[in-house]
N, C-alpha and C positions, 0 to 999 in steps of 0.2 A: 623510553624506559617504562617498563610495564611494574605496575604497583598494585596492593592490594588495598582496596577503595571500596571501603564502606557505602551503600543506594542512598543512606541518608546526606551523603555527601553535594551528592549528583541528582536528585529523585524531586518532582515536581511537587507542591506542598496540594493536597487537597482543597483548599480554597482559591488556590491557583488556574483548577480545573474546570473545563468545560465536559461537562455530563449531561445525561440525558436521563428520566426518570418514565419509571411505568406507574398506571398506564400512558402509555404516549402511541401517535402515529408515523409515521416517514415521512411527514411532510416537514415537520419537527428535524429529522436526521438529514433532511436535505438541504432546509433552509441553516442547519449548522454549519454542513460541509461548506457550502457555496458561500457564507461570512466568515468564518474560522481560516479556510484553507487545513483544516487537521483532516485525517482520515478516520481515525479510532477515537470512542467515546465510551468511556465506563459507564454502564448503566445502575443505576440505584431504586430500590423502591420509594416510592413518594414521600418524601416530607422527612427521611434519614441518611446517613451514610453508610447504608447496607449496600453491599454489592450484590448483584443478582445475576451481573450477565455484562458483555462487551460488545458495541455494535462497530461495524466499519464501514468503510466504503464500498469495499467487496463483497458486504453482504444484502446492498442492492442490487448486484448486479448477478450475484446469484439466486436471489427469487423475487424479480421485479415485480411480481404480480400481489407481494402477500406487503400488508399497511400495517399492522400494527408492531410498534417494535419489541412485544414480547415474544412474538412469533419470529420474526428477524433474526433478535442478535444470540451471541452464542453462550450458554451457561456453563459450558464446563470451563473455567477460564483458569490458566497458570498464574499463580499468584507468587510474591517475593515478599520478606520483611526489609524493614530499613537497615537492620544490621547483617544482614546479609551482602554479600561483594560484588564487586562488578561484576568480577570473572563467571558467577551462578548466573547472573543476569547475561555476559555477554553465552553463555553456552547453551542456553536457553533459547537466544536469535540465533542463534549457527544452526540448530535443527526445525525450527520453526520460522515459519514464513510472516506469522503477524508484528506487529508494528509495535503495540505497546504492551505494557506489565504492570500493574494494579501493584502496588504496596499495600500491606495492610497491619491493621494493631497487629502488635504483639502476643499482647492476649483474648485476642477478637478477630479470627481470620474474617471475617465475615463484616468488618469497619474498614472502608475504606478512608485511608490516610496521604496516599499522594501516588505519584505515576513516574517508570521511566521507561522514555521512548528509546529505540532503539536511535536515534539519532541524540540521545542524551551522550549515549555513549559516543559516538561519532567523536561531538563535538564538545566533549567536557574533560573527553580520558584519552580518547585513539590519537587525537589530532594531535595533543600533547605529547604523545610517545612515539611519534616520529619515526613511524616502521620505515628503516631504507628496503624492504624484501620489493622487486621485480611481480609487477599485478602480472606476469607471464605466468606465475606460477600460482595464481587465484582466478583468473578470469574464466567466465562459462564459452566455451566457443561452441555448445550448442545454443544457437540464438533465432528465434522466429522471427523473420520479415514479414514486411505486406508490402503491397504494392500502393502507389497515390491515387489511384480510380479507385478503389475498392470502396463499395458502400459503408457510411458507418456502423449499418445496424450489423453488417456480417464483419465488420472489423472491432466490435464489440465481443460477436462470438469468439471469434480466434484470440482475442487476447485473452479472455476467460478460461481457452482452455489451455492454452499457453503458460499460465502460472506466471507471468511475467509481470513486472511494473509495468512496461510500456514495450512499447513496437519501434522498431527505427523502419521508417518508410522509406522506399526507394522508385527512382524511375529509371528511365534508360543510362542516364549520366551516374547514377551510383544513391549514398545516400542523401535525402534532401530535406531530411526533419523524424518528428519520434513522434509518438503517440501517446496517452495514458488513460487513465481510470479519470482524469479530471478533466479531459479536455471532451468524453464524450458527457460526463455530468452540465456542464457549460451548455449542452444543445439539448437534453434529453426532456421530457415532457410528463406530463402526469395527465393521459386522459379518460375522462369519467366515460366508462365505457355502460350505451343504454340497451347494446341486443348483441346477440351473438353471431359471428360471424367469422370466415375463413378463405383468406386467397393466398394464403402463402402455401410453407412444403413441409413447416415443421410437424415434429409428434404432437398431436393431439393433447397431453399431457404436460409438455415439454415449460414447464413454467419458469426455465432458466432464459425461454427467448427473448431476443430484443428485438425481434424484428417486428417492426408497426404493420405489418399487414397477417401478422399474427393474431390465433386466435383471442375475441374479446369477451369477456365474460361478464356478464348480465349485471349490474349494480358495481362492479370494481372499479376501483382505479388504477391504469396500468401504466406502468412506467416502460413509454418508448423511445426510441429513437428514429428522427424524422429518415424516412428512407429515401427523399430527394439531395442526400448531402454525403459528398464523397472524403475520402480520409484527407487528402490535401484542400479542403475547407477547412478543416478545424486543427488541423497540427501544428504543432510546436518546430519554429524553422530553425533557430537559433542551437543546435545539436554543441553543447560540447562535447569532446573527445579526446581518447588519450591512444597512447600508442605503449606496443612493450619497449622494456628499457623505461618507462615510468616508476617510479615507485610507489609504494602504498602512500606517505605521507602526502607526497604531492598530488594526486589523486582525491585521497581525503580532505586536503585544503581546496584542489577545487569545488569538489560536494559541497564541503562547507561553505564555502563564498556563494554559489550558484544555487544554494538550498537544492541540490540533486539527491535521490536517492540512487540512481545508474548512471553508467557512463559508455557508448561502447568505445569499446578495442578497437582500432584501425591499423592497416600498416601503414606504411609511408605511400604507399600509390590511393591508397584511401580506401581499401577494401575492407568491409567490417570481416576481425575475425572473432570475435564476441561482444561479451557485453559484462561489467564489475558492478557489484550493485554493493548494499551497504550490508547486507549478509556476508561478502565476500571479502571487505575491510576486515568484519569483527573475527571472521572465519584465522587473516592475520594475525590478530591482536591475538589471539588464544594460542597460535602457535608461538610467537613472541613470548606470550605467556611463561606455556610450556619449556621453554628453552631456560626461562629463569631460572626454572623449577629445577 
């Protein structure tokens, strides 16, 4: 049953918070990810709870070349109050693709006061309301594969431009595990590059590459990925999955147990016909919503 639920309900307390402060580098944003396990980090200027900007995961892997994270992370950021509802919060993920939501005073947009992750909602509101609705009727069945040879550094590309969480890899026999943004972080490198140099294909310019035999520029440090290591080195085997005829709830309770933000779609012979991710829950709950209304 869908209810109207106040953030301060649900919403993580600012001292609860891991943030990041300028000025700061990515070395700071990496060594967070890789102890945390979080993707998304409120940035603040130093020594306050001003909010200045939001960094993620995704925002290494869109300009692995640039270190400082004022350069990095993103300023224009959507902000919520505490007395505001879930529902602003869930319609908010339904059209956007990032992760978390910055709360802030009341009379201080600009004081950061506490956070709610899109998996707050998950696991605080949706799980509790118990959508019986068929994910047949949510799920994306356009979904990008890769194959289990494929080098990491070009299965970094395709996921970036894929807009996806992750990849379900496949071999001859069908699916055999998934991919994500944290299993290439896990191999990926920071190296101090001292000349300039080029054997690879990409654009000269192209400062979104991962590929390590890409160009290196004179004093940076670049964040690569080793090009001796193929996608079934580092994936994820363990694939849960669901089938239609599932419902949203049961679904969301797997997420929740298995900390998943995706899940794909299978039929019964085990052929993926998409993929449900946690947009596609809340995408639910809103319609649920609606219907109250």
């Amino acid at each position: 049953m869908t209810e109207d639920i106040p953030l301060s309900k649900i919403m993580t307390q600012r001292e609860d918070l891991v943030t990041m402060n300028i000025p700061g580098n990515r070395d700071l944003l990496i060594e967070a990810i890789r102890k945390t396990g979080l993707s998304v980090y409120p940035v603040l200027k130093k020594d306050s709870n001003k909010l200045v900007g939001i960094l993620s995961r995704s925002d290494l892997f869109r300009n692995p070349d640039e270190t400082q994270l004022s350069l990095l992370m993103k300023r224009d950021v959507i902000t919520l109050k505490s007395t505001d509802l879930v529902i602003d919060a869930a319609r908010i993920y339904k059209e956007n693709v990032f992760q978390r939501i910055p709360i802030v005073d009341d009379t201080d947009e600009k004081i950061l006061i506490g956070l709610v992750a899109r998996n707050d909602l998950i696991k605080k509101v949706i799980l509790k309301a118990k959508i019986q609705s068929d994910v047949k009727s949510y799920f994306n069945p356009n979904v990008t594969t890769i194959w289990e040879e494929t080098p990491v550094n070009i299965a970094a590309k395709i996921l970036r431009v894929s807009h996806q969480k992750g990849l379900p890899v496949l071999n001859e026999s069908g699916m055999i595990g998934i991919i994500t943004q944290n299993d290439f972080l896990k191999v990926a490198e920071i190296l101090d590059s001292q000349s300039t140099s080029r054997t690879g294909h990409g654009a000269e310019n192209d400062s979104s590459s991962w590929d390590s035999e890409s160009v290196l520029i004179i004093g940076s440090k670049t964040l690569t990925l080793p090009s001796n290591m193929k996608v079934n080195d580092i994936m994820e085997r363990n694939v849960e999955e669901c089938f239609t005829g599932t419902t949203i709830h049961e679904v969301t309770k797997k997420m929740v147990q298995k900390n998943l933000d995706q899940m794909p779609v299978v039929s019964v012979s085990g052929e993926i016909l998409g993929i449900i991710n946690t947009r596609d829950i809340i995408r639910a709950y809103i319609h649920e919503y609606e219907k109250k209304d």
